[in-house]
N, C-alpha and C positions, 0 to 999 in steps of 0.2 A: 346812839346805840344802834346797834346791826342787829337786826331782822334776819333768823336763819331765815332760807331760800322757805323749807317747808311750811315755814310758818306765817301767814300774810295777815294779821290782825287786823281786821276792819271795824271799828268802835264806834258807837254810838251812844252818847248818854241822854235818856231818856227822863222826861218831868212829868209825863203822862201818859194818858191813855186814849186814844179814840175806843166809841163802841167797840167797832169790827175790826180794830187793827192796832197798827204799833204804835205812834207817838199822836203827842200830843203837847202845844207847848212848847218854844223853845227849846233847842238841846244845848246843854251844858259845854258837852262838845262835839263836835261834828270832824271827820275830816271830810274831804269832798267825795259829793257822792254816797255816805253813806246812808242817810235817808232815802235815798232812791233803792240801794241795795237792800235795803231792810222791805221796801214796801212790795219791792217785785217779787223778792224769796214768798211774801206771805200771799200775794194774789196767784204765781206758780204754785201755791201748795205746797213750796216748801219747808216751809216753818209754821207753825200755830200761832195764832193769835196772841199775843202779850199777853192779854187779858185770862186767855185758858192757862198758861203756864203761873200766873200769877196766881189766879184763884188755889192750885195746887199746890204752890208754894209755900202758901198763907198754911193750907191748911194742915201740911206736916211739919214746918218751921218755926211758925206761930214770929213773928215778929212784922215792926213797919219797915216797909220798903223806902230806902235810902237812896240809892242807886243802882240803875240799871245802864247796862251795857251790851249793845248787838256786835258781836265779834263773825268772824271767816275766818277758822283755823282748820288746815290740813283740806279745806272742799267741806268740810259741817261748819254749822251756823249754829252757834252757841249765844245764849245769855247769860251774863253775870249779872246777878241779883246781890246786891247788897242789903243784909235784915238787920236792924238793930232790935236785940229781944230783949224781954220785961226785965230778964236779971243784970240788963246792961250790957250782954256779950254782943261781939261785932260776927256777924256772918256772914260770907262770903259764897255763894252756892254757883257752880258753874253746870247750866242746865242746857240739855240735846236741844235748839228748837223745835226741832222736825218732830222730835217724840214726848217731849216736857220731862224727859228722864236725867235726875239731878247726877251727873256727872265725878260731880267733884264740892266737898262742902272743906272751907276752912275756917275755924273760930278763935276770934280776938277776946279778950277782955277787953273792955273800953274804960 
């Protein structure tokens, strides 16, 4: 599959959390490099902590986190957060890092 030019997805799947920062845990999947990208965006200040974006997450989404993913798209640094909530729906939240502001929400039935 081809990758427009605009668009350079840089993915990280994420198992956990340090205190102060992003992963923790083996990643699910990595490609090269993006662990290091994820950890410099957050020591630059350019992205918020995992952990603050999660906390906010939780608390207007309400479900467990399933999977996470550190993306580059367009020059912003996004997280997709995957929630699976009490009624069973699958959600899919793609949030600013830089701001914790939810972007983009899509919901599955599961």
């Amino acid at each position: 599959m081809t990758v427009p030019a605009t668009r350079h997805p840089r993915r990280l799947a994420l198992l956990g959390l340090l205190a102060g920062g992003l992963v923790a845990g083996a990643p699910l999947h990595a490609e090269p490099n993006d662990h290091d990208l994820a950890r410099q965006a957050l020591q630059q200040g350019k992205v918020l902590p995992l952990r603050t974006v999660l906390d906010k997450v939780e608390r207007e989404h309400q479900g467990q986190v399933l999977k996470i993913e550190f993306e580059q798209e367009d020059g912003r640094f996004i997280y997709e957060i995957r929630l699976l909530q009490q009624d069973g729906r699958l959600v899919k939240l793609e949030v600013d890092a830089s701001s914790g502001q939810v972007l983009k929400i899509k919901r599955k039935r599961h």
